[in-house]
Short mmCIF file of the C-alpha atoms (twelve columns), coordinates in Angstrom:
data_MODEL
# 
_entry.id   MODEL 
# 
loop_
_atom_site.group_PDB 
_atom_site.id 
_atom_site.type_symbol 
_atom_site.label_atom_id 
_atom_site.label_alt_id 
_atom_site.label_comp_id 
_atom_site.label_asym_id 
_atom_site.label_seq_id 
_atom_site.Cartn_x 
_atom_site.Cartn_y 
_atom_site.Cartn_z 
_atom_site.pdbx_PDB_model_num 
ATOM 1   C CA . UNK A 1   0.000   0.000   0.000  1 
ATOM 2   C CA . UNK A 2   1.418   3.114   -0.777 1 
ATOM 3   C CA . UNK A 3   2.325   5.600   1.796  1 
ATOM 4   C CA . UNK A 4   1.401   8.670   0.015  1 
ATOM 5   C CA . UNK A 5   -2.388  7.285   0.257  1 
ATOM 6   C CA . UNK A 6   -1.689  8.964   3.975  1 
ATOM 7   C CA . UNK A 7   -0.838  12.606  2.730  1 
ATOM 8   C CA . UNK A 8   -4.236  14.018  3.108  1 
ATOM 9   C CA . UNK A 9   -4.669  13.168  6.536  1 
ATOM 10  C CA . UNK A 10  -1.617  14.318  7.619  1 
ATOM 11  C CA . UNK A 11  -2.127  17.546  5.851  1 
ATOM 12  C CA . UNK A 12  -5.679  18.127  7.380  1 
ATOM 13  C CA . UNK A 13  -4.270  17.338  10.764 1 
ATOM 14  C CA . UNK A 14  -1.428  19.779  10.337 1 
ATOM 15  C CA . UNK A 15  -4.270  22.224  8.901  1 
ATOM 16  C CA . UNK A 16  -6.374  21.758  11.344 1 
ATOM 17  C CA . UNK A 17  -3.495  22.399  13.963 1 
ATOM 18  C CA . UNK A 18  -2.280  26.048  12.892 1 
ATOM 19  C CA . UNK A 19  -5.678  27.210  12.553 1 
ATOM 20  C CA . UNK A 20  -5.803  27.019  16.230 1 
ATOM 21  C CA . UNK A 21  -3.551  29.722  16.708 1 
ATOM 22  C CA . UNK A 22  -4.804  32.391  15.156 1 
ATOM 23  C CA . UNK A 23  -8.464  32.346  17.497 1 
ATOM 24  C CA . UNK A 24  -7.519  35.116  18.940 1 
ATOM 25  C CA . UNK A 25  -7.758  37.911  16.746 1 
ATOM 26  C CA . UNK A 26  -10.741 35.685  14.964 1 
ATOM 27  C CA . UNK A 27  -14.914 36.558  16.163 1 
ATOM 28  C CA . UNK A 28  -14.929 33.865  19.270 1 
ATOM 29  C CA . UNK A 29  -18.409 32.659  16.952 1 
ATOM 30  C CA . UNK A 30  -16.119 32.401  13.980 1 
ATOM 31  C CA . UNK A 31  -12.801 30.918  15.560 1 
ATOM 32  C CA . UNK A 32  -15.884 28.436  17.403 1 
ATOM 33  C CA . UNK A 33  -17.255 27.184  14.106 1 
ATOM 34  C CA . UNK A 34  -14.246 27.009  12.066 1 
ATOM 35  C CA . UNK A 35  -12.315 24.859  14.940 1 
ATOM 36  C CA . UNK A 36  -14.608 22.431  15.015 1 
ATOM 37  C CA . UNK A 37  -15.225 21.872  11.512 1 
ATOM 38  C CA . UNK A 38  -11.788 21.355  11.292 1 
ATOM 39  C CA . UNK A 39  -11.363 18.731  13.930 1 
ATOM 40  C CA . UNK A 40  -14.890 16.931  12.649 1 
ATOM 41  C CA . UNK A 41  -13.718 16.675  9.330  1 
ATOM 42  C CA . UNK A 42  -9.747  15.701  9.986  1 
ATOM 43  C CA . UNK A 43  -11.577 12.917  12.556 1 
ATOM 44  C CA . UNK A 44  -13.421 11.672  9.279  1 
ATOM 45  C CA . UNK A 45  -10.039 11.903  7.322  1 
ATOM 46  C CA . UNK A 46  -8.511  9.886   10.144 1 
ATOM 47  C CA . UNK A 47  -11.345 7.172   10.506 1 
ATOM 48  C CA . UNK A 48  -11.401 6.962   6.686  1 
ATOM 49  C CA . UNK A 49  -7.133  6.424   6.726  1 
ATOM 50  C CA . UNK A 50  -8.082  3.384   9.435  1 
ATOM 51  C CA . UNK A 51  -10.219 1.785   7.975  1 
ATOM 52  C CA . UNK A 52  -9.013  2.002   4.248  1 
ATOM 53  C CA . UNK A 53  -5.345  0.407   6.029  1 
ATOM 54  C CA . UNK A 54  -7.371  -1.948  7.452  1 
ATOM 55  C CA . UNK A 55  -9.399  -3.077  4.791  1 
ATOM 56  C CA . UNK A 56  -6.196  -3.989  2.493  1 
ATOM 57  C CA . UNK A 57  -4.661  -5.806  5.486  1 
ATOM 58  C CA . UNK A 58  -7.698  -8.098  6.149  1 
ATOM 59  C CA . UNK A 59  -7.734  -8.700  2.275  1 
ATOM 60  C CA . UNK A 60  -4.688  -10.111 2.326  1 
ATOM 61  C CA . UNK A 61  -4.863  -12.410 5.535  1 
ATOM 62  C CA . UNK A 62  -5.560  -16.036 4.742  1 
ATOM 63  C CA . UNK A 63  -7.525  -16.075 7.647  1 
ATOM 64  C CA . UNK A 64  -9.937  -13.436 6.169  1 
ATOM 65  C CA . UNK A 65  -9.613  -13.909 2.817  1 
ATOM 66  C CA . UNK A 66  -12.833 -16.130 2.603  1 
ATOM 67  C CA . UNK A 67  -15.204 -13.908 4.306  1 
ATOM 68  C CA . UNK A 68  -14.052 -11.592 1.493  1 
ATOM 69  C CA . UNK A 69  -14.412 -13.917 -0.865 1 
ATOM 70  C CA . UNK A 70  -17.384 -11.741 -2.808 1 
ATOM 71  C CA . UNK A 71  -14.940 -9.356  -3.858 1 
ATOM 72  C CA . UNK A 72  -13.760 -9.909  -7.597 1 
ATOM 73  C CA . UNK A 73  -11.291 -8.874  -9.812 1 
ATOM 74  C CA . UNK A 74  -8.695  -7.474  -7.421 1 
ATOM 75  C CA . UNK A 75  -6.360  -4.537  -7.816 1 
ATOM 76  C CA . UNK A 76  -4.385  -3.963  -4.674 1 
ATOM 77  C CA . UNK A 77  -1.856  -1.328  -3.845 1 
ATOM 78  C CA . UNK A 78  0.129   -3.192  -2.379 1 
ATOM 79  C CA . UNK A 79  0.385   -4.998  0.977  1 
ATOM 80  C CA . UNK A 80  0.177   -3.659  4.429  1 
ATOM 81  C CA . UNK A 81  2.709   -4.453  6.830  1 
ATOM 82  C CA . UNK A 82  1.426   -6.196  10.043 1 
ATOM 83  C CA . UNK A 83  2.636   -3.595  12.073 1 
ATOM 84  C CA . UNK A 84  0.657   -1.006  9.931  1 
ATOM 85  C CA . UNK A 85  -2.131  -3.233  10.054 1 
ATOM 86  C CA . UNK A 86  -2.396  -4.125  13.414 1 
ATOM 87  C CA . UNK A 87  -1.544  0.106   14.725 1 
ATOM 88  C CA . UNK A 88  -4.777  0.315   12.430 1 
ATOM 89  C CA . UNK A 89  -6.638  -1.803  14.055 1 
ATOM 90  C CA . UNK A 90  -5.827  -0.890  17.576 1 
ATOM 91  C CA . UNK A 91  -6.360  2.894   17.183 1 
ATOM 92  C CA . UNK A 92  -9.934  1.748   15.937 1 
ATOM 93  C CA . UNK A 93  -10.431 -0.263  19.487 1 
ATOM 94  C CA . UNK A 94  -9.093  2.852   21.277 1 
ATOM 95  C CA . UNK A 95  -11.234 5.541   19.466 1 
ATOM 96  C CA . UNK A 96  -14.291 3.244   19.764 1 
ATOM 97  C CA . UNK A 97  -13.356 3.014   23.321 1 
ATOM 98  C CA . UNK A 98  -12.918 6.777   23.941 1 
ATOM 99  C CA . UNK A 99  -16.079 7.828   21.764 1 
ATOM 100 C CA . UNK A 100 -18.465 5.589   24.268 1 
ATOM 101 C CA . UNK A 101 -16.295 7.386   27.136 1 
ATOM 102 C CA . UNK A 102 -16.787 10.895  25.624 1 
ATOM 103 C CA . UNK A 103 -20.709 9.954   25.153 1 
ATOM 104 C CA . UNK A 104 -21.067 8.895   28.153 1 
ATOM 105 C CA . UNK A 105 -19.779 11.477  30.600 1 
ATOM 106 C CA . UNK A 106 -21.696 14.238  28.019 1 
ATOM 107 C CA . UNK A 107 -25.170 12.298  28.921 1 
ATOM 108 C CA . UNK A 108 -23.764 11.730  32.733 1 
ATOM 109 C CA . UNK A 109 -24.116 15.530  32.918 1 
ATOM 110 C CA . UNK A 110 -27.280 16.316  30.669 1 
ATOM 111 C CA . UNK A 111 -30.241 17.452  33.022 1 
ATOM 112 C CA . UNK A 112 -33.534 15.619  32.804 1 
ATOM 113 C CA . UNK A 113 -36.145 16.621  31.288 1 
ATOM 114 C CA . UNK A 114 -38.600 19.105  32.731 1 
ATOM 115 C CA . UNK A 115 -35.055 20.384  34.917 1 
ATOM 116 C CA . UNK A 116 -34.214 23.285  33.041 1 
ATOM 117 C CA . UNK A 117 -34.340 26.885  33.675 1 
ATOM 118 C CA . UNK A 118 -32.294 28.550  36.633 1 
ATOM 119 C CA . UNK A 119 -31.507 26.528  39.968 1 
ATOM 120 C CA . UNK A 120 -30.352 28.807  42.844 1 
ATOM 121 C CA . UNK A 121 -28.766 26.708  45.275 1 
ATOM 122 C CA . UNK A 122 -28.213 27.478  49.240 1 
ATOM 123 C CA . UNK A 123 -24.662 26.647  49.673 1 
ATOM 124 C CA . UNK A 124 -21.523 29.165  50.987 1 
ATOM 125 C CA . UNK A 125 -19.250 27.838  47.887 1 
ATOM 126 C CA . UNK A 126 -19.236 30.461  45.079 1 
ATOM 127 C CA . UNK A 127 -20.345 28.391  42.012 1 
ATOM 128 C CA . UNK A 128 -22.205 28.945  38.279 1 
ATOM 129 C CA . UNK A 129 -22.246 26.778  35.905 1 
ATOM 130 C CA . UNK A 130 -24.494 25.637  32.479 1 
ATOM 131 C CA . UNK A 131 -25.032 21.884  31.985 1 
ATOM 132 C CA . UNK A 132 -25.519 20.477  28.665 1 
ATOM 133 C CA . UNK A 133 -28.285 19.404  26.882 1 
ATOM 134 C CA . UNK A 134 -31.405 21.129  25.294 1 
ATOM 135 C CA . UNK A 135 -32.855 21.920  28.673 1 
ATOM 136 C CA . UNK A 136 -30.404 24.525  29.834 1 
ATOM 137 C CA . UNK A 137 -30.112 24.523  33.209 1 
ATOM 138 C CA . UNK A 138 -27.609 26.807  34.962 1 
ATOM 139 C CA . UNK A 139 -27.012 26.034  38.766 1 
ATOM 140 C CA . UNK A 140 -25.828 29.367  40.707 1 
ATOM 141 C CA . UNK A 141 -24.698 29.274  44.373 1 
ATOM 142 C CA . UNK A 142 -25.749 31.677  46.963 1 
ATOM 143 C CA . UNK A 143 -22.230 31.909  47.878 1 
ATOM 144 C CA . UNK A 144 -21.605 33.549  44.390 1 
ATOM 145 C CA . UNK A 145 -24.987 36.369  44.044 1 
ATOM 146 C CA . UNK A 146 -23.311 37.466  47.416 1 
ATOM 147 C CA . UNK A 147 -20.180 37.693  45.806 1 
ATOM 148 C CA . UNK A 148 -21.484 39.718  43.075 1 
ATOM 149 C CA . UNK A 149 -23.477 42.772  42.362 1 
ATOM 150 C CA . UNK A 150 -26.752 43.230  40.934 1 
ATOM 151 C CA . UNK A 151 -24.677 44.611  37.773 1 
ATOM 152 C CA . UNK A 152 -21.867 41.616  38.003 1 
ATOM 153 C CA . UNK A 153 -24.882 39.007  38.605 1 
ATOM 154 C CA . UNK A 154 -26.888 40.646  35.060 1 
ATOM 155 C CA . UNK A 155 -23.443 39.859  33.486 1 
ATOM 156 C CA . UNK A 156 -23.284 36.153  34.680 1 
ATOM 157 C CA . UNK A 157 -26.706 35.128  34.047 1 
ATOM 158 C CA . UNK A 158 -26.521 36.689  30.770 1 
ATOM 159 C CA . UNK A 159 -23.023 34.867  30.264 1 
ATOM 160 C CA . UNK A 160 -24.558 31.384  30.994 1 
ATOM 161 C CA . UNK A 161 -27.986 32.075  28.947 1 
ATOM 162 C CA . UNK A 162 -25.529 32.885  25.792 1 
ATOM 163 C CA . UNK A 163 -24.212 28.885  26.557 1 
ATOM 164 C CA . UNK A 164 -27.010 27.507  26.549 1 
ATOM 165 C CA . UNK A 165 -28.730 29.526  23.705 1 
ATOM 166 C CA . UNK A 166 -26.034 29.496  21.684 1 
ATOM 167 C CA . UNK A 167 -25.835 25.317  22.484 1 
ATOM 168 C CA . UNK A 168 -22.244 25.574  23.039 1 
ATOM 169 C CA . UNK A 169 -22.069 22.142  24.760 1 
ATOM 170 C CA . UNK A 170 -22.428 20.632  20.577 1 
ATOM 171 C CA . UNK A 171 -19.531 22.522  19.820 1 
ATOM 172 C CA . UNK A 172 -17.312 20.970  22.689 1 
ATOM 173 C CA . UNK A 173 -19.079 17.622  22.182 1 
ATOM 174 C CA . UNK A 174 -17.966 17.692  18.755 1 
ATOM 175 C CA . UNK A 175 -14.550 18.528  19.130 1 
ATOM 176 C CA . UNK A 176 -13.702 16.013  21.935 1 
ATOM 177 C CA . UNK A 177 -15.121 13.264  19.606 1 
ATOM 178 C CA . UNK A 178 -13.116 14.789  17.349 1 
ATOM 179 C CA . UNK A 179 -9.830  14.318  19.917 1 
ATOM 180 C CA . UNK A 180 -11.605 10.798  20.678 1 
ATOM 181 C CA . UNK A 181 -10.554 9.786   17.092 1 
ATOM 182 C CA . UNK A 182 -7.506  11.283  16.471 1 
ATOM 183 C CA . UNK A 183 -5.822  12.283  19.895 1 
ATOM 184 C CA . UNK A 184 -3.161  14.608  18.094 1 
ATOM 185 C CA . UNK A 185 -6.044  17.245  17.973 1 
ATOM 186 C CA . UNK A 186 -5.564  17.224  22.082 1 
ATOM 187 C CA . UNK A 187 -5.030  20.966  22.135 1 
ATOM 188 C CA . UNK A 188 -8.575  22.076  20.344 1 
ATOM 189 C CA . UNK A 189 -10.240 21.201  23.408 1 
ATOM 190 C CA . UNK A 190 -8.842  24.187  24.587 1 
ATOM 191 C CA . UNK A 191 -9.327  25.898  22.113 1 
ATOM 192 C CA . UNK A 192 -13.121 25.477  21.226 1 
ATOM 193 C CA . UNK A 193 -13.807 25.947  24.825 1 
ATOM 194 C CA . UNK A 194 -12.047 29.197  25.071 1 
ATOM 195 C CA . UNK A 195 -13.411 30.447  21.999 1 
ATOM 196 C CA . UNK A 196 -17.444 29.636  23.589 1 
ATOM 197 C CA . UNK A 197 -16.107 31.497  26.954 1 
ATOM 198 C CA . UNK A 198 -15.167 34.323  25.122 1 
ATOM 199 C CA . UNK A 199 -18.555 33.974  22.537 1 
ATOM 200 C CA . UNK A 200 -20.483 34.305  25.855 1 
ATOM 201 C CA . UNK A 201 -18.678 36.881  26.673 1 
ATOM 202 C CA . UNK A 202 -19.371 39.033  23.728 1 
ATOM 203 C CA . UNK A 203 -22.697 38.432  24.491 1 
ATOM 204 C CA . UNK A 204 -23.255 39.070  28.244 1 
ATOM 205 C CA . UNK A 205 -20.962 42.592  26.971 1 
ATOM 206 C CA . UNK A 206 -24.341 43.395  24.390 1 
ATOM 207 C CA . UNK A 207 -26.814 42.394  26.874 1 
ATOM 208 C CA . UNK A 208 -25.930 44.936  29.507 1 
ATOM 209 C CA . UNK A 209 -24.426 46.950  27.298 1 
ATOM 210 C CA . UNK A 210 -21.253 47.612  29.441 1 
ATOM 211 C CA . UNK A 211 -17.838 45.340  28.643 1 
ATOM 212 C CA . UNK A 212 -16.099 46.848  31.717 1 
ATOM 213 C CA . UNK A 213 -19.271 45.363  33.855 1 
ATOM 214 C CA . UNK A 214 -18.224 42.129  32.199 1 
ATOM 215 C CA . UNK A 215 -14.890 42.160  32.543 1 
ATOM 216 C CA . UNK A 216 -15.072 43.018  36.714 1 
ATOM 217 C CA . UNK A 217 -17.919 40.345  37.143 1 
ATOM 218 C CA . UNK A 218 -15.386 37.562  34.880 1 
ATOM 219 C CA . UNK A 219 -12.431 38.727  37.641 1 
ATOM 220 C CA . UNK A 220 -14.561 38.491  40.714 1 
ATOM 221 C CA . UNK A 221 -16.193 35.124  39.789 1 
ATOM 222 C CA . UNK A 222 -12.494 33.365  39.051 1 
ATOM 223 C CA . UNK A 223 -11.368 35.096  42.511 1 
ATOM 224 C CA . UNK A 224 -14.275 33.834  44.654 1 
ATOM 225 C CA . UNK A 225 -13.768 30.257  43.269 1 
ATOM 226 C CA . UNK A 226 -10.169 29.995  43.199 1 
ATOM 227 C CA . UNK A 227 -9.916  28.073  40.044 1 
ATOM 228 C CA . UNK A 228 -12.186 25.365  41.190 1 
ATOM 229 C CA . UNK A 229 -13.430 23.019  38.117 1 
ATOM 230 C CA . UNK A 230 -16.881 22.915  36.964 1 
ATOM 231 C CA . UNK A 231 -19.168 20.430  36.015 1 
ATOM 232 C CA . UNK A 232 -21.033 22.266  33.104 1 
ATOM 233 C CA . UNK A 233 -19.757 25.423  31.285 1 
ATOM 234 C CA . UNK A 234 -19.051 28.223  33.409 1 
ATOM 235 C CA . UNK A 235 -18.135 31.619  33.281 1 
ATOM 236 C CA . UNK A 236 -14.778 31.928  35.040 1 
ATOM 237 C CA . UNK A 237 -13.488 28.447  33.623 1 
ATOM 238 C CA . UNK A 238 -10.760 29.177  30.964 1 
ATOM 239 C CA . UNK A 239 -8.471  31.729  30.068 1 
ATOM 240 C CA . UNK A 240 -9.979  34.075  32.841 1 
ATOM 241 C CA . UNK A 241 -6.970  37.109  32.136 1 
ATOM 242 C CA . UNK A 242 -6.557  36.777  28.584 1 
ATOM 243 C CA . UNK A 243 -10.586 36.668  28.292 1 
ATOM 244 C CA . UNK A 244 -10.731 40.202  30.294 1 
ATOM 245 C CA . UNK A 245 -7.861  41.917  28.840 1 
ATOM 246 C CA . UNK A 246 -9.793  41.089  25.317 1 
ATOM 247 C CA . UNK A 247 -12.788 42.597  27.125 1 
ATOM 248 C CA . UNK A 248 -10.884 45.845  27.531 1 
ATOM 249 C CA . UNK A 249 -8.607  46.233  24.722 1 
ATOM 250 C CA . UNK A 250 -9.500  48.342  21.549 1 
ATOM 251 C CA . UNK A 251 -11.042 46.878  18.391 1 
ATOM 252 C CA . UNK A 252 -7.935  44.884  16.902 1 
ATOM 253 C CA . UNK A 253 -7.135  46.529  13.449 1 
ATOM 254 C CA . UNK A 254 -9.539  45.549  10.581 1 
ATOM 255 C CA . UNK A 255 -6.602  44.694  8.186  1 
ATOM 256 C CA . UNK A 256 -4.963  41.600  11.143 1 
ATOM 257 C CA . UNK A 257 -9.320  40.619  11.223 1 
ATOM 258 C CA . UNK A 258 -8.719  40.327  7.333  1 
ATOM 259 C CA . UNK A 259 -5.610  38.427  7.238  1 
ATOM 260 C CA . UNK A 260 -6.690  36.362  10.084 1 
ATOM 261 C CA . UNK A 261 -10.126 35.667  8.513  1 
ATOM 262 C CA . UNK A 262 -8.187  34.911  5.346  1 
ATOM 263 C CA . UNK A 263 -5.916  32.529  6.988  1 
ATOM 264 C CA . UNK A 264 -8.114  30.795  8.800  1 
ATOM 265 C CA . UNK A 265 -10.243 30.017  6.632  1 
ATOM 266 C CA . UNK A 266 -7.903  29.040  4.045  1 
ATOM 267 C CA . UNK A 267 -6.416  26.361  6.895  1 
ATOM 268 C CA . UNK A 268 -9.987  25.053  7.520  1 
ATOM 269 C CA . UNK A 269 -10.795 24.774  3.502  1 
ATOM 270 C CA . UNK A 270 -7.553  23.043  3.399  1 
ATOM 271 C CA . UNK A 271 -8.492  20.335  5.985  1 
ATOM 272 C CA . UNK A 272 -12.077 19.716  4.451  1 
ATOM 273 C CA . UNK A 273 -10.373 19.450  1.095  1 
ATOM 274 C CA . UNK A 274 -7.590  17.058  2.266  1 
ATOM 275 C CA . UNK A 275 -10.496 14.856  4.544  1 
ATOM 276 C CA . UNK A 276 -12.488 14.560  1.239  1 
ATOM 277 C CA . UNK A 277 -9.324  13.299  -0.626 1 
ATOM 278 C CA . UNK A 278 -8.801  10.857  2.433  1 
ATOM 279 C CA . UNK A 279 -12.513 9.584   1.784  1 
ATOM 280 C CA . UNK A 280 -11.849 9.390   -1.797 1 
ATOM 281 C CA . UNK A 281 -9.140  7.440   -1.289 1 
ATOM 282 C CA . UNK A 282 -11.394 4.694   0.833  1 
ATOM 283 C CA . UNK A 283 -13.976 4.618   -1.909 1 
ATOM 284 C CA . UNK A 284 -11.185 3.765   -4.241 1 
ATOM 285 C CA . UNK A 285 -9.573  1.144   -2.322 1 
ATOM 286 C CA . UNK A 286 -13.108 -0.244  -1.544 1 
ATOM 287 C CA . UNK A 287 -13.668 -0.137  -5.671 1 
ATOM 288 C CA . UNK A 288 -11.005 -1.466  -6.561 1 
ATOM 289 C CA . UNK A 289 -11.213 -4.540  -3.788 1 
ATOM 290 C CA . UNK A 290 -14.923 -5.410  -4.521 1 
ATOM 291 C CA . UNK A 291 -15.166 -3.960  -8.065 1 
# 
């Protein structure tokens, strides 16, 4: 099998890489979306790579070659090395493996239904968080509307209503299937979930119409909770200086927007384009196997 059948997913991984860097000067709804097309379709690329190397490996087992038996007039590419082969197979076991995971702790924290809406809860520990799912429930501590003014507490709510409106949990679902897959992608987690932070940001800073509001309610939530993980999406999760020194900077020149918009897309056309290569490149073996 030749090696250069592998090209296109290593250039939509590579692709999908770069474009991470440059979410920053990118619309956190933009640098959102484009991220995790870019991961879905580099996952596809990848799962398309596996199972294409472990199609041609199977075909040429003895063991298997019966159960394949349907296929006629065979054209290989030549054979796959048992190491290839069996690498194949086992990243298939592990990204089943890790897909159930990722499903399951995503529907461990989904609320039931009719549990949506806005839970205060009576407890001293500052906490605020949005779980996932369609019903939208965000769970806010006493501990934390004492920590806040009426101002800083019209910022937060607004902050986790743009979660759950927005259904940002889909986007971070997607893109840790996405790292479920192909593991190199580790580092869009981070990305994608910094980008929704700072998309609810944006728009707790229209809803009350003051960023600076935003900004002091974002510092006095991540100070109150000392960097305490939380179960859903919350607002002082990720990124909490970089998030309010965006808050308060200036509008970053149009012509870096351009370029950035420019490059950034360019990177994400250039993984779709190299995951649709990698898919052509399965139909083809799969033609030329079973023609």
């Amino acid at each position: 099998m030749s090696q250069l059948l592998l090209v296109p997913l290593l250039v939509a991984v590579a692709a999908t890489a770069s474009s991470g860097v440059s979410q920053r000067y990118l619309r956190p709804r933009v640098a959102a979306w484009s991220l995790v097309v870019g991961s879905t379709v580099t996952a596809l690329a990848a799962l398309s790579a596996l199972v294409m190397v472990l199609v041609e490996f199977a075909h040429a087992l003895a063991q298997t070659q019966g159960a394949l038996a349907w296929c006629l007039h065979l054209e290989h590419h030549g054979p796959v090395p048992w190491v290839e082969g069996s690498v194949a197979a086992a990243w298939l076991a592990g990204a089943a493996v890790r897909v159930l995971r990722c499903r399951a702790r995503y529907r461990g924290l989904v609320p039931d239904a009719g549990s949506g809406g806005v839970e205060i809860v009576d407890d001293d520990h500052p906490v605020a968080f949005t779980l996932p799912g369609g019903q939208g429930r965000t769970v806010v501590s006493s501990g934390m509307l004492r920590a806040l003014s009426s101002g800083e507490q019209a910022a937060l709510f607004s902050h986790e209503h743009s979660h759950h409106a927005r259904r940002h949990d889909r986007f971070i679902l997607a893109v840790d299937l996405a790292v479920a897959v192909v593991p190199l992608l580790g580092p869009m987690r981070g990305y994608v979930r910094y980008a929704t932070e700072r998309w609810a940001d944006e728009d707790a800073a229209r809803a009350v119409g003051d960023r600076r509001l935003v900004a002091r309610a974002l510092a006095r939530a991540a100070l109150v909770q000392h960097a305490a993980p939380q179960p859903g999406m919350a607002m002082a999760d990720l990124g909490v200086r970089t998030r309010v020194d965006q808050l308060l900077a200036e509008p970053t020149r149009r012509s870096v927007v351009v370029l950035t918009v420019a490059g950034s897309a360019g990177l994400t056309a250039l993984a779709a384009v190299s995951a649709s290569v990698q898919v052509h490149h399965l139909a083809m073996v799969t033609a030329h196997l079973c023609a």
